[in-house]
C-alpha positions as CSV (number, residue, x, y, z in Angstrom):
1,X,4.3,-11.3,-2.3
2,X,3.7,-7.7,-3.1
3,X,1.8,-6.8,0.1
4,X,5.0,-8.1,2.1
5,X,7.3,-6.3,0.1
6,X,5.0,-3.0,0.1
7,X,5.7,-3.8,4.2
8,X,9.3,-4.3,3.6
9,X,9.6,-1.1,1.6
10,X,7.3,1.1,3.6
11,X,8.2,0.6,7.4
12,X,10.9,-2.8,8.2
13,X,8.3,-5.0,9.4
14,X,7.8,-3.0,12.1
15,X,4.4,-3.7,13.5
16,X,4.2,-0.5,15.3
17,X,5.5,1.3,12.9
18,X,4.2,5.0,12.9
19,X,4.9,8.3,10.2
20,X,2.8,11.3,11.3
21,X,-0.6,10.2,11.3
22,X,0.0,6.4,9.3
23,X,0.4,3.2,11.3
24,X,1.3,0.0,11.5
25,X,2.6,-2.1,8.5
26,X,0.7,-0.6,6.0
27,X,0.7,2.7,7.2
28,X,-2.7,3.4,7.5
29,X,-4.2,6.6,8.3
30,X,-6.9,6.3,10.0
31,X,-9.4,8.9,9.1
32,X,-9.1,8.2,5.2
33,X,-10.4,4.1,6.2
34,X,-13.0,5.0,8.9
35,X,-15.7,3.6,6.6
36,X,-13.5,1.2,4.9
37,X,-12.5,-0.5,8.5
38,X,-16.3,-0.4,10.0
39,X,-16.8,-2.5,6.9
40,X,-14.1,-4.8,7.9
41,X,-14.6,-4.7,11.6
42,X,-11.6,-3.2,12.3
43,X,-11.6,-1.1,15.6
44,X,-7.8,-0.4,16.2
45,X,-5.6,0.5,13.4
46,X,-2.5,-0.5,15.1
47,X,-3.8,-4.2,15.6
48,X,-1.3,-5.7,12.9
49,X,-3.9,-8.3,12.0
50,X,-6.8,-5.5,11.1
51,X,-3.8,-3.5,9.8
52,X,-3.2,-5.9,7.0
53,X,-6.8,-6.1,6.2
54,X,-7.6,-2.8,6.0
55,X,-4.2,-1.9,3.6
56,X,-4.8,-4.9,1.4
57,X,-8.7,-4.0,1.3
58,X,-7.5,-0.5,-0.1
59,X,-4.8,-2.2,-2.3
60,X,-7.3,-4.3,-4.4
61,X,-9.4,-1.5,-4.7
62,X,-7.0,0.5,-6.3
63,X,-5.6,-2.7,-8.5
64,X,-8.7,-2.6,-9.4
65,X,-9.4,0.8,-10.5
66,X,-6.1,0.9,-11.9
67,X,-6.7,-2.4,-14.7
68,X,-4.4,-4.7,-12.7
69,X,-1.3,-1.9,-13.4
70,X,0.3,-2.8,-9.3
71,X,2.9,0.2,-10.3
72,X,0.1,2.3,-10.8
73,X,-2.0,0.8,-7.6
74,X,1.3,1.4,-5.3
75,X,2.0,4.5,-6.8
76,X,-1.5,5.5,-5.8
77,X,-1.4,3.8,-2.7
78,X,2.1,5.7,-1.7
79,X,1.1,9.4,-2.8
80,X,-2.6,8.9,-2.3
81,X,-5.0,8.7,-5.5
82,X,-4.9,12.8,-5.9
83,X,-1.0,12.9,-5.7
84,X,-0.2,10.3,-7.6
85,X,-2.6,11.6,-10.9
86,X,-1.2,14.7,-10.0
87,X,2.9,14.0,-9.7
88,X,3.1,11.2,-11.9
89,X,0.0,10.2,-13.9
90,X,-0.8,13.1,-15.7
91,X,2.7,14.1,-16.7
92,X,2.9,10.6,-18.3
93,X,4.2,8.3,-16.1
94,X,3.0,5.0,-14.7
95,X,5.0,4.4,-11.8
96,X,7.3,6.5,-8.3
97,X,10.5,5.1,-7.1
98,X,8.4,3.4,-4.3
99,X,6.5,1.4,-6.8
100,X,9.9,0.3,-8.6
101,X,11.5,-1.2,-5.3
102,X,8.3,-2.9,-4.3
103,X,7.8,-4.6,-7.6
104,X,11.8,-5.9,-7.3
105,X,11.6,-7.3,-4.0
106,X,8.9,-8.7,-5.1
107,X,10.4,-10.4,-8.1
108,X,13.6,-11.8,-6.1
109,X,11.0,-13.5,-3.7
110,X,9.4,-14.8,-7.0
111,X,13.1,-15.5,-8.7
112,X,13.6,-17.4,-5.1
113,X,10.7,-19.7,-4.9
114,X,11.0,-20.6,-8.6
């Protein structure tokens, strides 16, 4: 639920989606996952299917370095780990505006299927 309401959030659905040097649903960017999509065998970064891989791949990695905190996770994965310790985790807080509208789409799917 949260991974297709960080896709929502971030880019429309739009497969092909691209913002400067991010692509595809997730938006990734390329250079920062070179290792990451080797790992997962991931050649093109626009492919939607290795898209998805290689953005939830980097997502549980930073749910899990996070403690299971997904505002902290998408707040990392939005700003990147640096920006987001440097905007909003060392002044205190725990989440970005991003984070916030993920989590509640993701609650009115959950509201939905209950």
């Amino acid at each position: 639920i949260l991974v297709g309401s960080e896709m929502c959030i971030r880019d429309r659905y739009k497969w092909n989606a691209e913002s400067g040097s991010a692509y595809g649903y997730m938006q990734i960017v390329p250079e920062y996952h070179t290792e990451r999509m080797e790992l997962l065998h991931v050649a093109d970064i626009t492919d939607p299917y290795g898209n998805i891989r290689v953005g939830i791949d980097y997502f549980a990695e930073l749910v899990w370095k996070y403690e299971w905190s997904y505002t902290k996770a998408l707040t990392a994965y939005k700003n990147g780990e640096y920006g987001a310790e440097t905007e909003y985790f060392s002044k205190g807080e725990d989440t970005c505006e991003y984070a916030e509208r993920v989590m509640e789409i993701a609650d009115r799917i959950r509201d939905r299927e209950a």
